[in-house]
C-alpha positions as CSV (number, residue, x, y, z in Angstrom):
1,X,-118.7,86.0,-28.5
2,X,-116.8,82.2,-29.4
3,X,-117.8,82.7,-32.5
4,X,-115.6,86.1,-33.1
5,X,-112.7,84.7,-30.6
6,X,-112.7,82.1,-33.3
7,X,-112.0,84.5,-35.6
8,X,-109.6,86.4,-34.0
9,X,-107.4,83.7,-33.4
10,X,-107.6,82.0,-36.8
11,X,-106.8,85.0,-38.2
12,X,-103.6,85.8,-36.2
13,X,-102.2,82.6,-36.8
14,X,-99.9,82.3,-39.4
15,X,-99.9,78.3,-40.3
16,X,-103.4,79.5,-41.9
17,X,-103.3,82.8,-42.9
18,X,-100.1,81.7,-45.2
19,X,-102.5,79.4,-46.8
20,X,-106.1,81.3,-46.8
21,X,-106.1,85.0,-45.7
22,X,-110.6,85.2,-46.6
23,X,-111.9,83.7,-43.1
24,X,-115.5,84.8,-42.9
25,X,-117.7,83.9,-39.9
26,X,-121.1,82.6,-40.9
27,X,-121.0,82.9,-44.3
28,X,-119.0,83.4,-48.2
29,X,-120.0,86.9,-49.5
30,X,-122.1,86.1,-52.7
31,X,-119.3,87.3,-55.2
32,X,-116.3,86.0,-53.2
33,X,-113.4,85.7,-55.9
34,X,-110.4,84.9,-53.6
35,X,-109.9,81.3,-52.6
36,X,-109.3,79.3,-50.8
37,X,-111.6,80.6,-47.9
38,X,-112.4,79.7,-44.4
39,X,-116.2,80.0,-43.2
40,X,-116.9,80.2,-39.6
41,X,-120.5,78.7,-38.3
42,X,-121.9,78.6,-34.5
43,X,-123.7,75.6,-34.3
44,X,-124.0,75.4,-30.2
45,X,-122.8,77.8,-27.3
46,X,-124.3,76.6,-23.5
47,X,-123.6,78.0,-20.3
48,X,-122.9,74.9,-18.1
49,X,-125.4,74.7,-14.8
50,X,-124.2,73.6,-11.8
51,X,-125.9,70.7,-9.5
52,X,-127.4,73.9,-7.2
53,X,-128.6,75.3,-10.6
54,X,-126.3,78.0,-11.0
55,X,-124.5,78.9,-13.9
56,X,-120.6,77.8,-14.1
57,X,-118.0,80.2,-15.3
58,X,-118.0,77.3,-17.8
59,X,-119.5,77.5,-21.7
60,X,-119.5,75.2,-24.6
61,X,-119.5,75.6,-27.8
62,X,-119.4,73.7,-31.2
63,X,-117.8,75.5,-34.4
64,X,-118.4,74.3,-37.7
65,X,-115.1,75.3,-40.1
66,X,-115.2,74.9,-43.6
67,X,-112.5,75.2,-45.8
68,X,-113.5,76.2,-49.1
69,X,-111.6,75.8,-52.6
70,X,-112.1,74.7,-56.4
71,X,-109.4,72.1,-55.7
72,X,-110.0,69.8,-53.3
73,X,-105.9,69.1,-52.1
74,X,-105.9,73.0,-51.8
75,X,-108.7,73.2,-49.2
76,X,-107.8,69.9,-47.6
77,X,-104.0,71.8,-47.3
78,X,-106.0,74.7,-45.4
79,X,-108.2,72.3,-43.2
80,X,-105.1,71.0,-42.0
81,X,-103.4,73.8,-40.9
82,X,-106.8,74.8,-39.4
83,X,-106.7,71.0,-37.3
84,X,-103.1,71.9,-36.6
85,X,-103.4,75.2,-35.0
86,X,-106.7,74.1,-32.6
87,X,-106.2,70.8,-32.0
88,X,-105.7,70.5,-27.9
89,X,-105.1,74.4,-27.8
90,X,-104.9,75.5,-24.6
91,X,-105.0,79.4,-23.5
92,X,-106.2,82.9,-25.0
93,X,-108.9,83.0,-27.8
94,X,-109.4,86.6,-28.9
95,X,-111.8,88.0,-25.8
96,X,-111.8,84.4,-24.4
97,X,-109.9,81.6,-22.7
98,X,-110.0,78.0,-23.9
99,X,-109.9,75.2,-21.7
100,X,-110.7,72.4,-23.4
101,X,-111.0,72.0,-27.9
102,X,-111.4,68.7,-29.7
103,X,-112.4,68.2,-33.4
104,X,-115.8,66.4,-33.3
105,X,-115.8,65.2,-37.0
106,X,-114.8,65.9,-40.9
107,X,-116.6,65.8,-43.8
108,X,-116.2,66.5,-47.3
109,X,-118.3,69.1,-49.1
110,X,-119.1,68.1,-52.5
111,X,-118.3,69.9,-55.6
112,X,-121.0,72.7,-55.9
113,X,-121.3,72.8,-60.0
114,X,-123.3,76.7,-59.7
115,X,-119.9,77.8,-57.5
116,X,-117.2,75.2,-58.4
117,X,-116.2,74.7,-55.5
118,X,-115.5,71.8,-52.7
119,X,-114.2,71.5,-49.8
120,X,-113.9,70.3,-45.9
121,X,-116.1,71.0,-43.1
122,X,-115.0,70.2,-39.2
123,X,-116.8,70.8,-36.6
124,X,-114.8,72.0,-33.1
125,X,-115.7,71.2,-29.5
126,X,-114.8,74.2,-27.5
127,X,-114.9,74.7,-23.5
128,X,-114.2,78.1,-22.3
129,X,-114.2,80.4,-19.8
């Protein structure tokens, strides 16, 4: 599944993990104490048809990431070494193999005043195979 080749690669890559070692795919464990901390969403993943309706070897996907924090420079710090690492990546992604990732957008998360914490979402274009 994209979503746990996601994973698997975030978490072997050492620009982040120096920053954030709590990557979490879908969502933060209710009493999550360690920050800053990476959650993973799957917002989209399509199997691409073919003009004589069969399936392509081909899938999309879209990846929300959101970088997580009580200060916002120390998750925007995180988000960027996220950007850094997928950014026009090319090649193995845990089980899969990326052919194609852009960054679709960035937002800010506002301060949550129940958790204290803020933050920066992206969401990833993948095409894989």
């Amino acid at each position: 599944m994209i979503l746990a080749s996601m994973y698997t690669f975030l978490s072997g890559t050492g620009s982040v993990t120096s920053l954030c070692s709590s990557i979490y795919p879908e969502f933060l464990p209710e009493n999550h104490q360690s920050f800053p901390a990476i959650v993973l969403g799957l917002i989209s993943n399509d199997e691409e048809m073919l003009l004589d309706g069969t399936t392509s070897s081909l899938s999309t996907a879209t990846i929300t990431v959101d970088c997580l924090d009580k200060s916002l420079s120390s998750a925007a710090a995180v988000a960027s070494a996220v950007e850094s690492a997928l950014i026009g990546y090319r090649g193995p992604f845990g089980t899969e193999t990326v052919d194609h990732l852009r960054k679709e957008s960035e937002d800010l998360i506002p301060l949550d005043p129940s958790t204290e914490l803020i933050g920066v979402s992206m969401q990833f274009f993948i095409g894989y195979s």
